[in-house]
DSSP file (Angstrom, degrees, kcal/mol; ACC not computed):
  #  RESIDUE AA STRUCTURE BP1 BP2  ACC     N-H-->O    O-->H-N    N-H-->O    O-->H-N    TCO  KAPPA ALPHA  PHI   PSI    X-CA   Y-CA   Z-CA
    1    1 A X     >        0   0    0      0, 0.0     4,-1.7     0, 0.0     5,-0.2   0.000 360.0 360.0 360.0 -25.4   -4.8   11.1   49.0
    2    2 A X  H  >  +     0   0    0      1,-0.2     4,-6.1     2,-0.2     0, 0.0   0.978 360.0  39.1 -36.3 -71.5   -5.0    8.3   46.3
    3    3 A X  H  > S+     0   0    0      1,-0.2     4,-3.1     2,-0.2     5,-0.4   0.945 103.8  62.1 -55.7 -36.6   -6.7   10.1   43.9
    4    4 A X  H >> S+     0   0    0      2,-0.2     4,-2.5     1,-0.2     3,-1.2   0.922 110.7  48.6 -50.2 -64.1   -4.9   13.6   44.3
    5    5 A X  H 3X S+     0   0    0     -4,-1.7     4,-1.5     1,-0.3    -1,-0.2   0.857 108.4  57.5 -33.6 -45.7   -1.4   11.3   43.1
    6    6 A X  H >X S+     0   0    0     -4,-6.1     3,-1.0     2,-0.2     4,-0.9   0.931 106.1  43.5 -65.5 -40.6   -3.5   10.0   40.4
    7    7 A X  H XX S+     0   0    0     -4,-3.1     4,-3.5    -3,-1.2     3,-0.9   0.941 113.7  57.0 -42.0 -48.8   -4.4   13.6   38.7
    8    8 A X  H 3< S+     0   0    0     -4,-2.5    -1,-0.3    -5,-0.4    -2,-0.2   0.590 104.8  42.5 -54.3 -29.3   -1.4   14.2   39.2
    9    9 A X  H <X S+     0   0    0     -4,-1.5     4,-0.8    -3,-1.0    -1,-0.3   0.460 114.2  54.1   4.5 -55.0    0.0   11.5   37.3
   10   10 A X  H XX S+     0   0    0     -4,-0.9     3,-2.3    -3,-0.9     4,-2.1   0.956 109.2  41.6 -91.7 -52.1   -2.4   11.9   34.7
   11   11 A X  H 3X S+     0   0    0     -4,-3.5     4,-1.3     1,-0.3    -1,-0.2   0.642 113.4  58.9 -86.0  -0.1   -1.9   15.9   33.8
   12   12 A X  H 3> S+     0   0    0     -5,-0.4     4,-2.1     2,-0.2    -1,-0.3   0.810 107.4  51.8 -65.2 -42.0    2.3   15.2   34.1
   13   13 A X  H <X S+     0   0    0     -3,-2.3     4,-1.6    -4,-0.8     5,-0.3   0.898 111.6  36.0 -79.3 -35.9    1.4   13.1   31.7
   14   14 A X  H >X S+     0   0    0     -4,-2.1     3,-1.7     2,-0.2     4,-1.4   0.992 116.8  58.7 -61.8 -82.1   -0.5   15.5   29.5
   15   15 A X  H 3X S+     0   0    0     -4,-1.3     4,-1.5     1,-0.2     3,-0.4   0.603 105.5  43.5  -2.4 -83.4    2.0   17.9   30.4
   16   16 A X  H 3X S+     0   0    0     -4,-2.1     4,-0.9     1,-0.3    -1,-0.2   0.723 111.5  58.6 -40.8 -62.5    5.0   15.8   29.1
   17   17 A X  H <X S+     0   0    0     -3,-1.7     4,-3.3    -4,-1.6     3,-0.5   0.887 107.7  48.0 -65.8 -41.8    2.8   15.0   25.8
   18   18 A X  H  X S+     0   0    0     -4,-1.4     4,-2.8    -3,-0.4    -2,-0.3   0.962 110.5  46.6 -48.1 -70.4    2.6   18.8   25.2
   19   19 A X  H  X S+     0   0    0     -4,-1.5     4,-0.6     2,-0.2    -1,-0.3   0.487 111.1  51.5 -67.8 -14.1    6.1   19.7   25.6
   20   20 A X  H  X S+     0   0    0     -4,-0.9     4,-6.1    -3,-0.5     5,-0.4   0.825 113.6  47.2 -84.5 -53.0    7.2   16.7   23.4
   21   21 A X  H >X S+     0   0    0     -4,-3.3     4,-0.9     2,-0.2     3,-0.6   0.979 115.6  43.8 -54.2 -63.2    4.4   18.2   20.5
   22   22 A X  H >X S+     0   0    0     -4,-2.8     4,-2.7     1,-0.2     3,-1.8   0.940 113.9  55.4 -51.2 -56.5    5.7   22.0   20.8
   23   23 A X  H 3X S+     0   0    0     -4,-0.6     4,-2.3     1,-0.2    -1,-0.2   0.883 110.7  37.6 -45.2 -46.6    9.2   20.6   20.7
   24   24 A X  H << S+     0   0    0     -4,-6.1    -1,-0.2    -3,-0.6    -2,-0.2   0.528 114.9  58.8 -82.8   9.7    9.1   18.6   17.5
   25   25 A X  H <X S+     0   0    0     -3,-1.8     4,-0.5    -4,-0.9     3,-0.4   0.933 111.1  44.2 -87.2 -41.2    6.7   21.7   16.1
   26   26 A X  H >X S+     0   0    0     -4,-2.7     4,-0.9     1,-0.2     3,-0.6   0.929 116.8  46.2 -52.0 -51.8    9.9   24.1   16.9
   27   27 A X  H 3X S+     0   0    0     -4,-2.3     4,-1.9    -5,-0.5     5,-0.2   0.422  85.8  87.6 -80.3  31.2   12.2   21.7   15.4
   28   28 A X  H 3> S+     0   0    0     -3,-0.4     4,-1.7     2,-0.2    -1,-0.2   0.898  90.0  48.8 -94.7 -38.7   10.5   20.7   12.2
   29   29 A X  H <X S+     0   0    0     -3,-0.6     4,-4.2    -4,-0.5    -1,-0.2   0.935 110.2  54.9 -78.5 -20.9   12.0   23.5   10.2
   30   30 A X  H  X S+     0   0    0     -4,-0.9     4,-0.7     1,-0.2    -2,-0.2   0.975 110.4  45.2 -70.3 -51.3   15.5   22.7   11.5
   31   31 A X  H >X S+     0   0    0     -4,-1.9     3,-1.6     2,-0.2     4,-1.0   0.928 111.3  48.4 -42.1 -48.4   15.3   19.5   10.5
   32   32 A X  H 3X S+     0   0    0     -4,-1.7     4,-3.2     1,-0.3    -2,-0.2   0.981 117.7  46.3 -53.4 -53.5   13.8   20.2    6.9
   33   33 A X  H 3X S+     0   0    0     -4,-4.2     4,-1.3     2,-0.2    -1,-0.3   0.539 114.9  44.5 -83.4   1.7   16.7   22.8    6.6
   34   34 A X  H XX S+     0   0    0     -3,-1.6     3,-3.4    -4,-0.7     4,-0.5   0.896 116.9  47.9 -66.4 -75.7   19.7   20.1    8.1
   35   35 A X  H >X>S+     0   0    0     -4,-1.0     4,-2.0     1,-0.3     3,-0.9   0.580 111.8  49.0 -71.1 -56.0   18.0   17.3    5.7
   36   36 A X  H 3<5S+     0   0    0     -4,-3.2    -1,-0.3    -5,-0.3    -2,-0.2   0.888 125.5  35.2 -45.6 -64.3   18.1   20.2    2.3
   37   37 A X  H <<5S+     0   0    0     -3,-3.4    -1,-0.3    -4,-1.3    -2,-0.2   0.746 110.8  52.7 -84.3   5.3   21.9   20.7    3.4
   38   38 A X  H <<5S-     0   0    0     -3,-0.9    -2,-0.2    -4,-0.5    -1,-0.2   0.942 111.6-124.1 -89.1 -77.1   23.0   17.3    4.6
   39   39 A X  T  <5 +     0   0    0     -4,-2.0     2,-1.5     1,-0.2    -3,-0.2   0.218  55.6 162.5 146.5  -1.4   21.6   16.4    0.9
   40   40 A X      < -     0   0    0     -5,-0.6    -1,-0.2     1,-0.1    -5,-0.1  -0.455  23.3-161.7 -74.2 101.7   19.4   13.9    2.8
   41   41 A X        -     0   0    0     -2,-1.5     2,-0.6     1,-0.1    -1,-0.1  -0.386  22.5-124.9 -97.8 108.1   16.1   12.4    0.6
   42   42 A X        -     0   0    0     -2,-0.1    -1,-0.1     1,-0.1     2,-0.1  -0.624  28.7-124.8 -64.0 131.6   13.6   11.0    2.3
   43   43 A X        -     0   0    0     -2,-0.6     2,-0.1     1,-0.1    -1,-0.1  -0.335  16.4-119.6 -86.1 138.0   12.8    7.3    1.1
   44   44 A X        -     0   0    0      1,-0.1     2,-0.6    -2,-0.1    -1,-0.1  -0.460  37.2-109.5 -71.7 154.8    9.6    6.0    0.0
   45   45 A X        -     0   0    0     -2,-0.1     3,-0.1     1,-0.1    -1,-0.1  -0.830  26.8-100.5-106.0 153.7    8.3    3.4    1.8
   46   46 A X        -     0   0    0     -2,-0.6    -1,-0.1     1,-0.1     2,-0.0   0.069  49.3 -92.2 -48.3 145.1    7.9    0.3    0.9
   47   47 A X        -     0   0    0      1,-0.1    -1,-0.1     4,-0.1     5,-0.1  -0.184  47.6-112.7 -69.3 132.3    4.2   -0.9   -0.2
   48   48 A X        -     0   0    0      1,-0.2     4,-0.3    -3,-0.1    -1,-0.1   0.357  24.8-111.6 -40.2-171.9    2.0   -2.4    2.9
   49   49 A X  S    S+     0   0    0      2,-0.1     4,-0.4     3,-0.1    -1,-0.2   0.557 123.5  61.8-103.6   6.9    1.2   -6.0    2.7
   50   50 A X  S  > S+     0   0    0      1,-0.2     4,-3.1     3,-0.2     5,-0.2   0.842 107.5  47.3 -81.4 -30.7   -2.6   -4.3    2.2
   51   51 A X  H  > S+     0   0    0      1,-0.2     4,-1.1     2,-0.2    -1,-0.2   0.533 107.7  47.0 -86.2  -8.5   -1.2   -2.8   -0.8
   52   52 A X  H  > S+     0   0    0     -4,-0.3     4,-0.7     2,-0.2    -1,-0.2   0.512 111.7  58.9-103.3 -27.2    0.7   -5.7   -2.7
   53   53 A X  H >> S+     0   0    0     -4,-0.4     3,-3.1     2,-0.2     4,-1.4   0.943 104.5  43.3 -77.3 -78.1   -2.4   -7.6   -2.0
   54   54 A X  H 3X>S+     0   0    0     -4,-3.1     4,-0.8     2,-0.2     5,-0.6   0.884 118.1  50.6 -44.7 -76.2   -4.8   -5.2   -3.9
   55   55 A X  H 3X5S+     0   0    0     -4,-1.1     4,-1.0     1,-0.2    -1,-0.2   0.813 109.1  49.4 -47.9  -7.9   -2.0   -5.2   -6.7
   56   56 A X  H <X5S+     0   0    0     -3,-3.1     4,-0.6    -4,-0.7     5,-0.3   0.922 114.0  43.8 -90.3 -41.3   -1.9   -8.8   -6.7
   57   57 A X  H >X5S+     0   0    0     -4,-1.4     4,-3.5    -3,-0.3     3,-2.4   0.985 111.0  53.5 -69.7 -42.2   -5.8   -9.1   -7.0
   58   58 A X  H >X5S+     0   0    0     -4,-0.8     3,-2.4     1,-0.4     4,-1.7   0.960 113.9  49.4 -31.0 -61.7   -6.0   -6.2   -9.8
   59   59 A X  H 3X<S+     0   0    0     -4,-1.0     4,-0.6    -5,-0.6    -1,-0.4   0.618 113.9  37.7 -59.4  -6.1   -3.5   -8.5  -11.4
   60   60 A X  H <X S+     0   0    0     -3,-2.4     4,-1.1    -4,-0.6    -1,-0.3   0.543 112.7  60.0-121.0 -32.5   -5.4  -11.5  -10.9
   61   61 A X  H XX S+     0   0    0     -4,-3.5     4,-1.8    -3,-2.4     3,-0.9   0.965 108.8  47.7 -77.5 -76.0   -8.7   -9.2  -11.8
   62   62 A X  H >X S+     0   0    0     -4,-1.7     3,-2.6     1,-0.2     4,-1.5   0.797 113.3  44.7  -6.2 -87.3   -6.9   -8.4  -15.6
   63   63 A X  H 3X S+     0   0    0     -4,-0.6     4,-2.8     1,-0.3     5,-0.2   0.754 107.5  58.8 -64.4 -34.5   -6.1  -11.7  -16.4
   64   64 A X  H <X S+     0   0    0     -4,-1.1     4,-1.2    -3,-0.9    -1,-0.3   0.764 111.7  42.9 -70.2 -26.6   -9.7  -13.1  -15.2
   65   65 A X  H <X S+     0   0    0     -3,-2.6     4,-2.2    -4,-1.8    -1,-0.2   0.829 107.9  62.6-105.1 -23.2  -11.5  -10.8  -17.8
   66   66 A X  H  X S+     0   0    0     -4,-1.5     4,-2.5    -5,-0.3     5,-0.2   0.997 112.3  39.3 -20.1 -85.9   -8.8  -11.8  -20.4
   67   67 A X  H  X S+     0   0    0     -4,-2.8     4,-1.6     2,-0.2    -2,-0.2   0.685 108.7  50.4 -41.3 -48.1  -10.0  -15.0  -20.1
   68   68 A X  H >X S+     0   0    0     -4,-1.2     3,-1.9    -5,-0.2     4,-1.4   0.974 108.8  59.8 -61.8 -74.4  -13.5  -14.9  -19.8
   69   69 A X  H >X S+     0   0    0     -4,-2.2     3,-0.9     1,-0.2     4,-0.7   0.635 108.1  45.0 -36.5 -76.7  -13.3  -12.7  -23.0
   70   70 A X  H 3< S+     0   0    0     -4,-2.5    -1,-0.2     1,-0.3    -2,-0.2   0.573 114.2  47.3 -56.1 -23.7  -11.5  -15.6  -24.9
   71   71 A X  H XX S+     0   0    0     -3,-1.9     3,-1.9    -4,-1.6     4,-0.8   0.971 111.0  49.6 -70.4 -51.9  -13.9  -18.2  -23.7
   72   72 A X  H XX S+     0   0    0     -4,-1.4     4,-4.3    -3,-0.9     3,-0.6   0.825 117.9  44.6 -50.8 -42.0  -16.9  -15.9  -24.5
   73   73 A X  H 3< S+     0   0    0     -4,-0.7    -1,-0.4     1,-0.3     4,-0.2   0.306 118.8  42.8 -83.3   1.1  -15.1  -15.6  -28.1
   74   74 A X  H <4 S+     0   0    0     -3,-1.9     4,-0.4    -5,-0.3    -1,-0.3   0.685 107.2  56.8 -89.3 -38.2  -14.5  -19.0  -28.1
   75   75 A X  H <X S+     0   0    0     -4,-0.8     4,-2.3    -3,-0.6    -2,-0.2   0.666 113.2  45.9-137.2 -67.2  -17.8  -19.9  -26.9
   76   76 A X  H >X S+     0   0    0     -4,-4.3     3,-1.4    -5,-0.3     4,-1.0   0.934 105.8  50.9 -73.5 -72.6  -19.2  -17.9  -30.0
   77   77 A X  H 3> S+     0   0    0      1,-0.3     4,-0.9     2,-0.2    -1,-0.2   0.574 105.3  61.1 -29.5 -41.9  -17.3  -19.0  -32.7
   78   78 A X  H 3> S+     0   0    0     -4,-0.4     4,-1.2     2,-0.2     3,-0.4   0.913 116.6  35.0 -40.5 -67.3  -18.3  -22.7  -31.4
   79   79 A X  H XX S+     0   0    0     -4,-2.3     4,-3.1    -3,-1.4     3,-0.8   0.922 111.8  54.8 -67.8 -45.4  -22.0  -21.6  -32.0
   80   80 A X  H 3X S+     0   0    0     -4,-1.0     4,-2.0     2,-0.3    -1,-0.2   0.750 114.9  40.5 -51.0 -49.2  -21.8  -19.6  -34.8
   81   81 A X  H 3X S+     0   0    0     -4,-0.9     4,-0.7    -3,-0.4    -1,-0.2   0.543 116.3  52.7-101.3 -13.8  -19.9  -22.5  -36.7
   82   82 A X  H XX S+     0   0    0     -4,-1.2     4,-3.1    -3,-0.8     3,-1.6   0.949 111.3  49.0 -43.0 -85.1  -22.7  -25.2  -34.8
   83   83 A X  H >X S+     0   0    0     -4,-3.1     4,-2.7     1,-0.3     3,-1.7   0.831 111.2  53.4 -38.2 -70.7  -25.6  -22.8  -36.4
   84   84 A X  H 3X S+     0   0    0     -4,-2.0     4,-0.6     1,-0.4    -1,-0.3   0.448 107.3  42.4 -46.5 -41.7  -23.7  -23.1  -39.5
   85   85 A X  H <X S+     0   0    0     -3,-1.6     4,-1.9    -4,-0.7    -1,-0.4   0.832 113.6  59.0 -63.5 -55.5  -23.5  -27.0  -39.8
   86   86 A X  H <X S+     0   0    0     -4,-3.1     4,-1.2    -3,-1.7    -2,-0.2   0.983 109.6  38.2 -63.5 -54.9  -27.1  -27.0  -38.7
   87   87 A X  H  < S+     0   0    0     -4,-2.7    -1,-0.2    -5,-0.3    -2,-0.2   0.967 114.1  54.7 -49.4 -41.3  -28.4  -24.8  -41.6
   88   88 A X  H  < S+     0   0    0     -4,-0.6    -2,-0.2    -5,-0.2    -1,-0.2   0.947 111.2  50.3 -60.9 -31.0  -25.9  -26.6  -44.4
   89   89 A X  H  <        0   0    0     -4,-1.9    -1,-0.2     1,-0.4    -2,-0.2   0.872 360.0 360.0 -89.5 -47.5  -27.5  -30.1  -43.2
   90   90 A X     <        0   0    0     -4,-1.2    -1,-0.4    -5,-0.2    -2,-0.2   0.291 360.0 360.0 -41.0 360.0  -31.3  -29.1  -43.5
C-alpha cells in the first residue's frame, strides 16, 4: 500500500510541476505587455564573482606583458650598450 502512496506522491508532484510550467508559459506575454506599459526595464545583473575574477586576471594579464616587454627592452638595451663597450675596448 506503501508504494501505491509513493507514485502517487511522485506524479502529484510532476503534476504540480506541469501546471506551474504551462501557467508561467500562458502568462509570459502578459507580463512582457504589463512590464512595456508599466514602463518597467529589466536591470542587468550585476557581474558574478566568476566574472570580476576573469576581469581582474585579464587586468593583471595586460600589465604582466607590459612589463615583461620593458624588461625585455631594458634587458636589450643593457646588452646592446655591453656589446658596445666590449668592441670600443678591444
Amino acid at each position: 500500500m506503501s508504494k501505491h502512496f509513493e507514485d502517487a506522491r511522485y506524479y502529484l508532484g510532476r503534476a504540480a510541476e506541469h501546471a506551474k510550467a504551462g501557467v508561467k508559459e500562458e502568462l509570459e506575454p502578459v507580463e512582457a505587455r504589463v512590464k512595456e506599459l508599466v514602463g518597467a526595464e529589466e536591470e542587468e545583473p550585476e557581474p558574478s564573482r566568476l566574472d570580476r575574477i576573469q576581469a581582474d586576471l585579464k587586468g593583471l594579464e595586460e600589465r604582466a606583458e607590459g612589463e615583461a616587454r620593458e624588461a625585455v627592452a631594458s634587458a636589450r638595451a643593457r646588452l646592446k650598450e655591453y656589446r658596445g663597450h666590449d668592441a670600443a675596448e678591444e
